[in-house]
N, C-alpha and C positions, 0 to 999 in steps of 0.2 A: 185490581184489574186495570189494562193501561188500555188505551186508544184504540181501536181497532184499527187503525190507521199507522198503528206506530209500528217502526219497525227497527230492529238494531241491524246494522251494515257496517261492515268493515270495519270495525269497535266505533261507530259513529251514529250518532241518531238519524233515523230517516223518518219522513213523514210521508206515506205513499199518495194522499191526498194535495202534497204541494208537489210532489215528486222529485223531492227534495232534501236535503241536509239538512237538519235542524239544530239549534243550539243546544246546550246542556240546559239551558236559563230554562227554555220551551219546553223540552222534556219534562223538567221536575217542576216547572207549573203547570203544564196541561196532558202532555200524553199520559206519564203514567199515572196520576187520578182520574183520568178517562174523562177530563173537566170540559168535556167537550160546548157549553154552554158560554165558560170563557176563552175560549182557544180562539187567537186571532187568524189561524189560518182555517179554523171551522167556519166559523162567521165570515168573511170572506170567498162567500161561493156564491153568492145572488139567488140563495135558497134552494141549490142545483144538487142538494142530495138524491143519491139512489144507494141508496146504504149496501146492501147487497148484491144490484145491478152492478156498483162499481165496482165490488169484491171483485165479484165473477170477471170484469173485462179489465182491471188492475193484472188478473191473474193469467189472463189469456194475452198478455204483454201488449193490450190498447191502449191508447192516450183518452183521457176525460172528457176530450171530445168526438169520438168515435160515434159513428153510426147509430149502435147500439141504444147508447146513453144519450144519444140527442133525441132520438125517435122518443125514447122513453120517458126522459124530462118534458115532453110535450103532449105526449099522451096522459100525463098525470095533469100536468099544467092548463091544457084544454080541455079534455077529456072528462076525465077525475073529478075535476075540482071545480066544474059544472054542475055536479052532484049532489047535492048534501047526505045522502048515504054513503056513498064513498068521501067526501070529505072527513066524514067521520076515520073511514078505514087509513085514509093519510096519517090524519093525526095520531093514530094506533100505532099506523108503522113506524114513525117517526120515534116513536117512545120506545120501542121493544127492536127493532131491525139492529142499531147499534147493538143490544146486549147479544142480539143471533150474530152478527158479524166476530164481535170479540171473541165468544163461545168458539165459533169454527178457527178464528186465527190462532186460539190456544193450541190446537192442534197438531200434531205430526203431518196429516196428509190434508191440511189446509186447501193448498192449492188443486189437489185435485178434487179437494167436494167442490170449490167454486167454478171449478172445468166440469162438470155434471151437472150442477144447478146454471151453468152457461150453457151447456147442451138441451137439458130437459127445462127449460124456463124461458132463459132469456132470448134466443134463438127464435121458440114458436114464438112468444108474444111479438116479436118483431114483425114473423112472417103476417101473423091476425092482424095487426097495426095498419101491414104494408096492405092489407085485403081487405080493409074497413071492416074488420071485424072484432069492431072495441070492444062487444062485452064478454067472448071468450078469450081475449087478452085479458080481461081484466081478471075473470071468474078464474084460468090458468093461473094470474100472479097471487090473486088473494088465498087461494086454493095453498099452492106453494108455500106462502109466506105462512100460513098458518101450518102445516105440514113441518115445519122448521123449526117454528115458535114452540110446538110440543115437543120436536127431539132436545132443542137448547136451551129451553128454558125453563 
């Protein structure tokens, strides 16, 4: 299983997470063992994973810093992790979201389940967010994420 981040382009390794050209070196040490743990452009994110948030707006042609994905890193980062029940649920997602990200990238119509789960997910939780209305954002994404975790997992 390789990265879910990886992707081949124009017989060239791409990394959608640097959004960028990778070498052959980086490939066969980290994308395709999915060694995401050593990967030096994994670790170089200041902890700003949204595993499947970024799927969804990678795919909807946004940059990593888009609206979406700021709101989102901040609502987990503030929010969330204020919690210690949901601190728990980060840590969860954290471990299984890559293996749902991969799962769907294995796929044929890839991009449009992340353009669904960008419509039906990341959309309203933004709208809940923008309306202080954190804990059906949250009960919407956990909801979701579990909903995903039983079809790909």
């Amino acid at each position: 299983m390789s990265c879910s981040y990886y992707d081949f382009r124009c017989n060239d390794y791409y990394c959608m997470k640097k959004q960028d050209y990778v070498s052959s070196d980086i490939y066969y040490r980290y994308c395709r063992d999915y060694s995401y743990d050593d990967c030096p452009i994994y670790k170089d994110n200041g902890g700003s994973n949204c595993y499947l948030s970024t799927a969804c707006v990678v795919a909807m042609d946004k940059p990593d810093n888009c609206e979406e994905l700021t709101l989102l890193r901040k609502f987990r980062d503030n929010y969330m992790s204020s919690n210690p029940e949901m601190q728990k649920d980060i840590k969860e997602y954290y471990k299984f979201a890559p293996q749902i990200v991969a799962k769907i990238n294995a796929l044929e119509n890839y991009k449009s389940i992340y353009r669904e789960i960008y419509s039906n997910l990341i959309c309203p939780c933004v709208k809940f967010i923008l309306t202080g209305k954190y804990q059906e954002a949250y009960a919407l994404y956990k909801n979701t994420y579990n909903d995903l975790k039983n079809k790909y997992l």
